[in-house]
KOLZAGU-954206 format. One record per residue: x, y, z of N, C-alpha, C in turn; residue in three letters. Coordinates in steps of 0.02 Angstrom, whole numbers, plus 50000, padded with zeros to 5 digits. Layout:
XYZXYZXYZALA;...
END
This chain:
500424994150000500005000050000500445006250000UNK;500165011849965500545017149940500415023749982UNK;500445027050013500195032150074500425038950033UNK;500075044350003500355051350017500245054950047UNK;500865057850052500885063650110501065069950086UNK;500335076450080500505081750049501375085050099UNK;501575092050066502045092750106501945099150163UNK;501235101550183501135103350259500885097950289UNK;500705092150285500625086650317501455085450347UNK;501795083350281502455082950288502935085850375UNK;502845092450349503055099650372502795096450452UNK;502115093150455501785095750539502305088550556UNK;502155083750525502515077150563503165077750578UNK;503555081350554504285081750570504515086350611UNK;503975091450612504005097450689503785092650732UNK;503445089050757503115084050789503715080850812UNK;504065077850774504455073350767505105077250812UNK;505315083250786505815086950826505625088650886UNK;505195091350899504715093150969504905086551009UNK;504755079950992504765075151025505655073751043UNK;506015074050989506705071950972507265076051031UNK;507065082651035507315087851055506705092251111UNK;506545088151168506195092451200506195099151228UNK;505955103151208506155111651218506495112851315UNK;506245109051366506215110051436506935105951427UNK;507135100951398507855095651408508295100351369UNK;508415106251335508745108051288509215112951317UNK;509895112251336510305119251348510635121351315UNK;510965126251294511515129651271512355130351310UNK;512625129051255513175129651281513805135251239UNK;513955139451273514475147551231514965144051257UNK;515515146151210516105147051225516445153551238UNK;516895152651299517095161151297517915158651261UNK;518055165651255518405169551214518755173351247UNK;519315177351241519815180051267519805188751198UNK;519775193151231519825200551182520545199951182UNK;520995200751148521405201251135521715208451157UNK;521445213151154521415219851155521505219751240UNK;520655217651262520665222151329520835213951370UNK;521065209651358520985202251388520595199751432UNK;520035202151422519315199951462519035194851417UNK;518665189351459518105185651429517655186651402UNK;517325184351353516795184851342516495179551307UNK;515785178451283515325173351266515525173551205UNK;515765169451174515945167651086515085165051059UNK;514645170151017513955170351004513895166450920UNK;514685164150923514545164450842514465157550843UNK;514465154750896514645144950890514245142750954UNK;513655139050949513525138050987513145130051011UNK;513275127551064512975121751069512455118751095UNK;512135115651073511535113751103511565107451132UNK;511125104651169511315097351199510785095851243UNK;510575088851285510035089051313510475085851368UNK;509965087451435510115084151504510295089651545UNK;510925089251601510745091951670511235099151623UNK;511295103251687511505113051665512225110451643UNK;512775106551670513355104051638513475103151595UNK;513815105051536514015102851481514405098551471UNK;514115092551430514585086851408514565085651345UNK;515175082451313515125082351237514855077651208UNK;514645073251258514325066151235513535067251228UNK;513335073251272512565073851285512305080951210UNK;512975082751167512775085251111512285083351052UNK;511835089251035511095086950989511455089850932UNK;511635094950929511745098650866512255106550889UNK;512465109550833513035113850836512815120750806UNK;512625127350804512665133250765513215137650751UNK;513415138750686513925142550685513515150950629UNK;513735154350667513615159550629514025162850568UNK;513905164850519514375167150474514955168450496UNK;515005173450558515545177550569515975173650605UNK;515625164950625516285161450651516895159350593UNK;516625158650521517175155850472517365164650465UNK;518085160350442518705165350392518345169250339UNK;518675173350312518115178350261518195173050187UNK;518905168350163518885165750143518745156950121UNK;518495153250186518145150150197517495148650132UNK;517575141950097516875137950080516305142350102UNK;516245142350162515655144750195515335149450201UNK;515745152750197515805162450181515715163550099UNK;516205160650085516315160749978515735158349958UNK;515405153949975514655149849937514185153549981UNK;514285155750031513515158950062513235152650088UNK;513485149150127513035143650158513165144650225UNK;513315149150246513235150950323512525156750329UNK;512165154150392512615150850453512395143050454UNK;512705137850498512615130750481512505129750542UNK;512015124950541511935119550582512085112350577UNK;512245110150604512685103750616512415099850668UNK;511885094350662511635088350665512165081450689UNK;511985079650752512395075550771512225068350764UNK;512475062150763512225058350782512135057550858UNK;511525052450853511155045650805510525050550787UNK;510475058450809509845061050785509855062450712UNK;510435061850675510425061150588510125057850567UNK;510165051150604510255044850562509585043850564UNK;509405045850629508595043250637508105048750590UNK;508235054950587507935057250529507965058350465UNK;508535055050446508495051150368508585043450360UNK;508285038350432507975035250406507235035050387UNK;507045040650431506295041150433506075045050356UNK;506345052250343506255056750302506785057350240UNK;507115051350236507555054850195507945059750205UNK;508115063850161508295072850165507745075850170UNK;507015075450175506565079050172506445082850234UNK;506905080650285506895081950344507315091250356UNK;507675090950307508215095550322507975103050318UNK;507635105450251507095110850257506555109850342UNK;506335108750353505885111350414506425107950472UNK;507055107950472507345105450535507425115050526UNK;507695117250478508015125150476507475129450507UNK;506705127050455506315132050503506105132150564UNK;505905122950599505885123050666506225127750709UNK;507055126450693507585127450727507595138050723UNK;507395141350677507315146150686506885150650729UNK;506235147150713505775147650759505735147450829UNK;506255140950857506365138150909506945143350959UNK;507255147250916507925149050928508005155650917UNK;507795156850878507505164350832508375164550801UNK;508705159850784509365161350730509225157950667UNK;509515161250634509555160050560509895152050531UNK;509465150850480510025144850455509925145350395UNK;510265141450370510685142350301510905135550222UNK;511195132550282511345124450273511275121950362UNK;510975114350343510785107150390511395103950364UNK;511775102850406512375094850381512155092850434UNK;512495084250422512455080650469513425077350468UNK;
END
């Protein structure tokens, strides 16, 4: 049997799907600070940032996914040169599980969830 699925049907099951994957209340952030060079104070590095689920500690094992903002790559940088910043970066096993489920069809509304969710921009989904 053959099932279609228009693509706001699409669109609701895979917000669904992230909502569930990535519970908004389990979700923290994690900055890196940075050193001014200038005045040698700390500060929050905004251009890279991590996300992850579980307790306020950051661990690298408990990582969901990664944001980098334009202004984290080099001016000559892929990333910068093609305009595919800013990126998000998809970790496993949450890749795997949404392209076994969706294919790549997943990758458009992971960007808009994730904007919505976050209010930052995206650009390119890798995994």
């Amino acid at each position: 049997m053959k099932y279609i699925i228009t693509e706001s049907t699409l669109e609701k099951i895979v917000t669904k799907y992230l909502d569930d994957l990535f519970p908004e209340q389990e979700m923290k952030k994690f900055v890196y600070l940075d050193i001014d060079p200038q005045t040698l104070e700390d500060f929050e590095d905004e251009n890279r940032i991590i996300f992850y689920q579980g307790s306020d500690f950051y661990e690298e094992s408990k990582e969901s996914f990664e944001w980098y903002s334009c202004d984290y790559f080099l001016h000559d940088t892929p990333q910068r040169q093609k305009k595919t910043c800013p990126v998000v970066i998809l970790n496993r096993p949450f890749s795997e599980s949404l392209n076994g489920l969706f294919g790549d069809d997943w990758r458009g509304h992971f960007a808009t969830w994730f904007k919505k969710r976050y209010n930052l921009s995206v650009k390119t989904v890798m995994t």
